[in-house]
C-alpha positions in Angstrom: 9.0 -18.5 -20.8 12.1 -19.0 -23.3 15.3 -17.2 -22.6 15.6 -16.3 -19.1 17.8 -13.3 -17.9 20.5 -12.9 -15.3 19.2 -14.2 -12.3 21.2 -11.0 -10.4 18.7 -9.0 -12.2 15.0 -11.1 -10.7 17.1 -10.7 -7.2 17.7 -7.0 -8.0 14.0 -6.2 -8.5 12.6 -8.3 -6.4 13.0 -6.2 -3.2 12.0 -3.2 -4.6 9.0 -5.1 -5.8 8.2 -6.3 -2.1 8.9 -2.8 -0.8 6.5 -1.2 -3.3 3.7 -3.4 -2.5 4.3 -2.7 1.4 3.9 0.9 0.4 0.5 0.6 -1.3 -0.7 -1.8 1.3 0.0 0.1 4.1 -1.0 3.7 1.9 -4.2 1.9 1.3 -4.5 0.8 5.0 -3.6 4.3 5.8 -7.0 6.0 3.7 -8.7 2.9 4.4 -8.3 4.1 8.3 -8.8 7.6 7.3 -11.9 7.4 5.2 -13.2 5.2 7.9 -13.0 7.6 10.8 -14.1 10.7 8.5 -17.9 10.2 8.8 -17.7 9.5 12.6 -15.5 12.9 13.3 -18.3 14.5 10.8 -20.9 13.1 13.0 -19.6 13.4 16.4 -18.8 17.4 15.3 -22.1 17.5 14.0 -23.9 16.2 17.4 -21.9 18.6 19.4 
């Protein structure tokens, strides 16, 4: 909490911050949806 930086620099990685964590939210939504629907294609293959 003592000498603080440019204040260009916290804008400068603060939208690649926000970008990554869209990317791992919507990656995790992505196998969340994926794992999900796995055992229910398993299961509707295996009852045909």
């Amino acid at each position: 909490m003592g000498h603080r930086t440019r204040p260009t620099a916290a804008s400068q990685f603060a939208p690649t911050d926000l970008l990554q964590g869209i990317i791992v939210v919507s990656s995790f939504g992505f196998w969340a949806v994926m794992l999900g629907l796995m055992p229910v294609l398993l299961f509707r293959v295996w009852l045909a």
